[in-house]
C-alpha positions in Angstrom: 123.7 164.5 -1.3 121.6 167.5 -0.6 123.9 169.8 2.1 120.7 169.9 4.9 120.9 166.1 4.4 124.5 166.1 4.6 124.2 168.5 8.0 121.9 166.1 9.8 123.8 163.2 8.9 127.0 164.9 10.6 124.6 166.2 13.8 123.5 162.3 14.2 127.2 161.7 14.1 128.0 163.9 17.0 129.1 162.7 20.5 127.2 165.6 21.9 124.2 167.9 20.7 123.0 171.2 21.3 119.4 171.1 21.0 117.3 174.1 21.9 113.7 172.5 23.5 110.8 174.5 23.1 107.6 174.5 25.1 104.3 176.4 25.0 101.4 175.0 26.7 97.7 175.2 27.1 97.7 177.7 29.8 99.4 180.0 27.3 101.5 181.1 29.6 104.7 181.7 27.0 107.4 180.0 25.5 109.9 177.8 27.8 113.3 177.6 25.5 115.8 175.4 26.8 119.2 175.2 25.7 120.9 171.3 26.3 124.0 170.0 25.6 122.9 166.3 25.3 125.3 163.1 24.8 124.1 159.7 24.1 121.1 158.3 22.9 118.3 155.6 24.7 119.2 154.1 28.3 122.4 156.5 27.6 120.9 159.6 27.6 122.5 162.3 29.4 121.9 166.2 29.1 123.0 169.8 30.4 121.0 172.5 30.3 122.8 175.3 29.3 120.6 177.8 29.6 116.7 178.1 30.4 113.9 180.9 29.8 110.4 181.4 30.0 109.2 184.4 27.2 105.9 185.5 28.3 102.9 185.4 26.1 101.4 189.2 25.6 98.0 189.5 26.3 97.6 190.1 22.3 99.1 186.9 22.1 96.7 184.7 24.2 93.8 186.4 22.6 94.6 185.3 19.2 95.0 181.8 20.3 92.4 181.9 22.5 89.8 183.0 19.3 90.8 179.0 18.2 91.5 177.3 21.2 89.9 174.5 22.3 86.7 175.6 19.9 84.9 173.2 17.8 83.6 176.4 15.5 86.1 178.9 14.7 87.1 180.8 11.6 89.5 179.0 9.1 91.0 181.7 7.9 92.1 182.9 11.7 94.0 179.4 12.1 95.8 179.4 9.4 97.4 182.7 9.9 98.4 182.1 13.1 100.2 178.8 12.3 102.6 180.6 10.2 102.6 183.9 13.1 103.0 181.9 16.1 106.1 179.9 14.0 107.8 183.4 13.0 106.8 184.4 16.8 108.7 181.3 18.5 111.4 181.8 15.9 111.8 185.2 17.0 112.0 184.5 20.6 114.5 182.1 19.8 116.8 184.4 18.1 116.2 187.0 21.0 117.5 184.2 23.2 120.5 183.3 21.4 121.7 187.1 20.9 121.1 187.7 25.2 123.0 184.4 25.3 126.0 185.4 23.1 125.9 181.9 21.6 125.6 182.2 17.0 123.0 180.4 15.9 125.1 178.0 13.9 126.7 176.3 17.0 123.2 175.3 17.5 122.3 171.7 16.3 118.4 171.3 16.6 115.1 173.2 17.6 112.6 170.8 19.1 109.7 173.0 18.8 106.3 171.6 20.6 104.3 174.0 19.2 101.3 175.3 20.6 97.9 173.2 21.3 95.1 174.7 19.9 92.3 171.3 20.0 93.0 168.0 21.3 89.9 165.4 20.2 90.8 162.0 20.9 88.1 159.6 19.6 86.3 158.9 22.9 85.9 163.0 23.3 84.6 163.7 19.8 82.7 160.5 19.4 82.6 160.6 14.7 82.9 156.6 14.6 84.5 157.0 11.1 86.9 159.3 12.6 90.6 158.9 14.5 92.0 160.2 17.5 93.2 163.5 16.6 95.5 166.3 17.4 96.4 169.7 16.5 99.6 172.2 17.4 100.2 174.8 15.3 103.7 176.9 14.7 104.9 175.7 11.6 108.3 173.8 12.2 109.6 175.3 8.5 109.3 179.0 9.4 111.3 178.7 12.3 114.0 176.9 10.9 114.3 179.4 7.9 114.2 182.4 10.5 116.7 181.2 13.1 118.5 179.3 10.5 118.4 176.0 12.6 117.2 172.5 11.3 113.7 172.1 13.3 112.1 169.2 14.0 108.3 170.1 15.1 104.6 168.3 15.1 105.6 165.6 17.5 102.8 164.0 18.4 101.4 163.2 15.2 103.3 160.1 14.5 102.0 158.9 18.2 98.4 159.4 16.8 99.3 157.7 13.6 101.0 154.6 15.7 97.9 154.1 17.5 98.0 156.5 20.4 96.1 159.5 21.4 98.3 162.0 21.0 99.4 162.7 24.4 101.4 162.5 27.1 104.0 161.7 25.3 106.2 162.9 28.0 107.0 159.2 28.5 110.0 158.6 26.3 112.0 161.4 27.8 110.7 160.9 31.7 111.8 157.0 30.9 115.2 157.9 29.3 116.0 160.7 31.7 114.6 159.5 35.1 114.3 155.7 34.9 116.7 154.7 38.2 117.2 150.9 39.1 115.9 150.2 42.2 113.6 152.6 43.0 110.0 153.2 41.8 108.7 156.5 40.3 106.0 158.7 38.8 106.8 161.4 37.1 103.8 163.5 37.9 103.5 166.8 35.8 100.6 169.5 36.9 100.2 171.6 34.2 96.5 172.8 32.5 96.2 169.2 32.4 97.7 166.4 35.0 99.3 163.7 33.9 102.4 160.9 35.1 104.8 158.3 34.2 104.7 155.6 36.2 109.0 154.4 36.2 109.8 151.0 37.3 112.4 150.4 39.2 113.6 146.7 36.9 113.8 149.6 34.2 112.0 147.3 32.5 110.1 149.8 29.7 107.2 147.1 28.6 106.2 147.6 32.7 106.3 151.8 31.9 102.8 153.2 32.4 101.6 156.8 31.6 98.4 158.8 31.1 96.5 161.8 31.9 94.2 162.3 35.3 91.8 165.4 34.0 92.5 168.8 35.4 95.3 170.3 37.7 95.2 174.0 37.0 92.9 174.5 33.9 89.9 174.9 35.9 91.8 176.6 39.1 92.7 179.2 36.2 90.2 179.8 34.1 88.1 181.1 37.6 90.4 182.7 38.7 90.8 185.2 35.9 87.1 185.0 35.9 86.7 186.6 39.3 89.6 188.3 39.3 90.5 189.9 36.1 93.6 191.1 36.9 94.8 187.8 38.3 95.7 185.1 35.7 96.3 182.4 38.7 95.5 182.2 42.1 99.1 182.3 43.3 100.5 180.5 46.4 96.6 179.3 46.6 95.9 182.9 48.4 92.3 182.2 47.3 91.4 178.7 47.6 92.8 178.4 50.8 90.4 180.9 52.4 87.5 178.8 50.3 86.0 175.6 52.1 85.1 172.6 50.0 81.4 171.8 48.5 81.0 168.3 48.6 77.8 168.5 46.4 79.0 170.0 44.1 82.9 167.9 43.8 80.6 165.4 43.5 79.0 166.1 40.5 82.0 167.7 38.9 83.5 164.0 39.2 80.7 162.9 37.8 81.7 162.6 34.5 82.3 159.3 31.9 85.8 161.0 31.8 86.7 159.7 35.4 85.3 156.2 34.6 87.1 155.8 31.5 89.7 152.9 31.6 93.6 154.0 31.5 95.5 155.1 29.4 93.6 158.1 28.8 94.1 162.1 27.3 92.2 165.3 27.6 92.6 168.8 27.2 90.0 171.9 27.9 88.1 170.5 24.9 86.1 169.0 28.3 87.5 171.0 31.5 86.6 174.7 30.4 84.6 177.2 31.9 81.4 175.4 31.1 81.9 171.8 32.3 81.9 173.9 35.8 78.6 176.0 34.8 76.4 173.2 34.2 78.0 171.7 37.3 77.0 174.6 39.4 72.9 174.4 37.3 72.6 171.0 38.6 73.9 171.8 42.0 71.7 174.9 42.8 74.8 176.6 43.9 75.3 179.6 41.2 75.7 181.7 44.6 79.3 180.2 45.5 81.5 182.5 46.6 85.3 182.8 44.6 87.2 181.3 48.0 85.3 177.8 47.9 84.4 177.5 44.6 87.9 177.9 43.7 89.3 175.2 46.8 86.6 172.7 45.4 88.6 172.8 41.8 91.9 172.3 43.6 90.1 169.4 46.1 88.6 167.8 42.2 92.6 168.4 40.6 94.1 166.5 43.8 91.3 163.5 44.4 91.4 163.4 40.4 95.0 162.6 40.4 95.4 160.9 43.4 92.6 157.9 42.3 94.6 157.8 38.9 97.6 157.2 40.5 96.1 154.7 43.5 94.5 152.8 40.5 98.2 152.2 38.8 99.9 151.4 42.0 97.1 148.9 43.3 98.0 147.2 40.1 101.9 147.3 40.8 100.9 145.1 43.5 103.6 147.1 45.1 103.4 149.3 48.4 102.2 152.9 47.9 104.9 153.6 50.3 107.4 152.5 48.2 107.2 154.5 45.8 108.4 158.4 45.3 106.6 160.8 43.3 108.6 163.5 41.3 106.2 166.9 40.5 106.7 169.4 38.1 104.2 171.9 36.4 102.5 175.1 38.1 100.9 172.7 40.2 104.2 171.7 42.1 103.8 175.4 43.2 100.2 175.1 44.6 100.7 174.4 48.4 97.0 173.7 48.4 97.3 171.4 46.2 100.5 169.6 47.3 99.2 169.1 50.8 95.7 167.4 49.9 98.0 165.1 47.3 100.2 164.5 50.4 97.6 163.5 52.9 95.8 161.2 50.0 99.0 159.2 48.5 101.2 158.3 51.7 104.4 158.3 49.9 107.4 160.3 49.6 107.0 163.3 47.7 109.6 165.1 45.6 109.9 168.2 43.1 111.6 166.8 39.4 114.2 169.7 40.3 115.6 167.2 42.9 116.6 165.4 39.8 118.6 168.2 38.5 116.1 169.1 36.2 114.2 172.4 36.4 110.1 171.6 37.0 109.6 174.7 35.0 111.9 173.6 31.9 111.0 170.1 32.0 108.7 169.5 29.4 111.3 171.7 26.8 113.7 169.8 27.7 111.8 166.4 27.1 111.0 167.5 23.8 114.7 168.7 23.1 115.5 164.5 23.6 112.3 163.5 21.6 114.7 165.2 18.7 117.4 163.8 20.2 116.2 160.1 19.6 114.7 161.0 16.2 118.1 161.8 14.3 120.3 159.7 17.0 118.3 157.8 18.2 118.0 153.1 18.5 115.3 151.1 19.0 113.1 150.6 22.4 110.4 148.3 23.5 107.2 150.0 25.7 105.6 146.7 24.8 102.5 145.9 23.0 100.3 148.4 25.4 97.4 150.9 24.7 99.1 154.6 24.7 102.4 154.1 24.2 103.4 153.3 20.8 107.6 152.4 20.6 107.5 154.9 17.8 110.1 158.4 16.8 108.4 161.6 16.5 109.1 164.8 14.7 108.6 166.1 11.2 112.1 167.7 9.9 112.2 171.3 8.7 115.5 172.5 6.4 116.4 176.1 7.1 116.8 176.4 3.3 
């Protein structure tokens, strides 16, 4: 038997795992690395976090990416370079990690690497009939497992794509094995670039699990910001947008847009919220005069409505009580008190951070990916049902360090 295959035979054996998650996404902020220590597999999931980082992205770094992100026309040449740089770049932060940690690399099981986004076209978005849904992260899985020495698992959400799916969120199968709670009613609501929730049952009953993405939480808020501010890459603590007042006309025709209308499940990515889905909003609306403040409340007001009807729309078909349900945030968003307080006064339910859970908002996705791995090599069977978006399917390609 070849000795990798041997090795991840022995890992799948283990009572417990150390899996290193890692997280990059498409606000290019950095890299989240988690450390777990996780036990089980399925409904018997259980993980540690052992230790948790955020490496910031230079500005070197987000320029690169940003000469391919999210770009229909770029040069070829240019993304293929920087799949095998931003894997030796990952791989390197690892290691970085591992020596401030004083833990050896070989005590290490698994890296989940995410990798990071650089187009996301499902079918409805790029509209080629003869064409699939479609996804791309880049990072190659192989170059960070022969730098840090570390079986890698990495390109996750191909297989969801291939099952059927869109690509995305495929946060479900960790919020479901992590946060599912009999008895109590959740959504797992992450604000990142791009909103999206899980929608937890209390029966625990996973063919009743629901997930999908609203549209924007901070892609737009961000992408302005920077744009009036240069120095600033966010508006932090919503110093901005609260001094703003929200234009009606012109929320009106930003949610005016097949996107909104399109039935649920759903993805999306900046390939549709960038800088000019709000331009041409502004042309129609005659208000290319707005100042930063209100211009940038009225994105926050679009992220909260946004994701506030996409929720409302999942409940009212619960056929359970708003009220009884609690919402668990996580993403930058969670930190927008703007943002927090309009989803407050339109969702009257209980509101909670995912850190509440014992789990980090900030190291949540890395360590969702870190059980993705998890079921892939240790994983049984589980039934989401015959349902658009969620395919019951394992996910991640395996790289041998040798």
């Amino acid at each position: 038997m070849n000795k990798n295959i041997s090795a991840l035979y022995e890992i799948a054996q283990k009572e417990t795992r150390k899996i290193i998650g890692l997280m990059s996404g498409t606000s290019l902020d950095g890299l989240d690395i988690a450390l777990c220590e996780i036990s089980g597999a399925g409904g018997n999931t259980d993980v540690k976090i052992l230790e948790f980082e955020t490496i910031n992205y230079t500005e070197d770094i987000k320029t690169e990416i940003r000469k391919v992100f999210a770009k229909k026309t770029i040069d070829f040449q240019h993304l293929a370079l920087l799949n095998e740089w931003i894997g030796i770049l990952h791989a390197d932060m690892v290691n970085d990690c591992l020596q401030k940690w004083n833990i050896p690399a070989n005590e290490v099981d698994l890296i989940a690497s995410h990798g990071q986004t650089v187009l996301h076209a499902p079918k409805f978005l790029h509209q080629q009939e003869k064409f699939p849904n479609a996804t791309l992260q880049i990072g190659d899985g192989d170059h960070i497992a022969v730098k840090t020495g570390i079986i890698t698992l990495s390109d996750f959400r191909q297989k969801h794509v291939a099952a059927g799916g869109e690509g995305a969120p495929v946060a479900v199968y960790g919020d479901y094995l992590l946060f599912s709670k009999k008895g109590e009613n959740r959504i797992m609501l992450n604000m990142g670039g791009i909103a999206n929730f899980t929608y937890l049952p209390a029966s625990l009953n996973a063919s009743e699990v629901f997930v999908t993405d609203t549209g924007t939480a901070n892609t737009l808020i961000d992408i302005y910001t920077k744009h009036y501010f240069p120095e600033k890459s966010y508006d932090k603590d919503a110093e901005i947008s609260q001094s703003g007042t929200v234009n009606q006309s012109l929320l009106s025709e930003l949610k005016d847009n097949a996107f909104f209308t399109k039935s649920f499940p759903k993805t999306i990515g900046q390939e549709l919220f960038n800088f000019d889905f709000v331009q041409n909003a502004l042309l129609k609306t005659g208000l290319g005069n707005i100042s930063a403040p209100d211009l940038l409340a009225t994105l926050t007001r679009l992220s909260a409505e946004t994701i506030a009807e996409a929720i409302g729309f999942v409940v009212k078909n619960t056929e359970i009580p708003i009220a009884a349900f609690t919402v668990y945030m996580s993403g930058g968003g969670a930190n927008n008190p703007l943002l927090v307080r309009w989803l407050k006064e339109l969702l009257p339910c209980d509101f909670q951070k995912s850190d509440d859970l014992g789990i980090a908002g900030d190291a949540k996705e890395a360590i969702l990916f870190a059980i993705l791995a998890n079921e892939t090599v240790a994983g049984g069977d589980y039934n989401f049902g015959s349902k658009k978006g969620i395919p019951s399917v394992t996910m991640g390609k395996i790289s041998f360090p040798d």
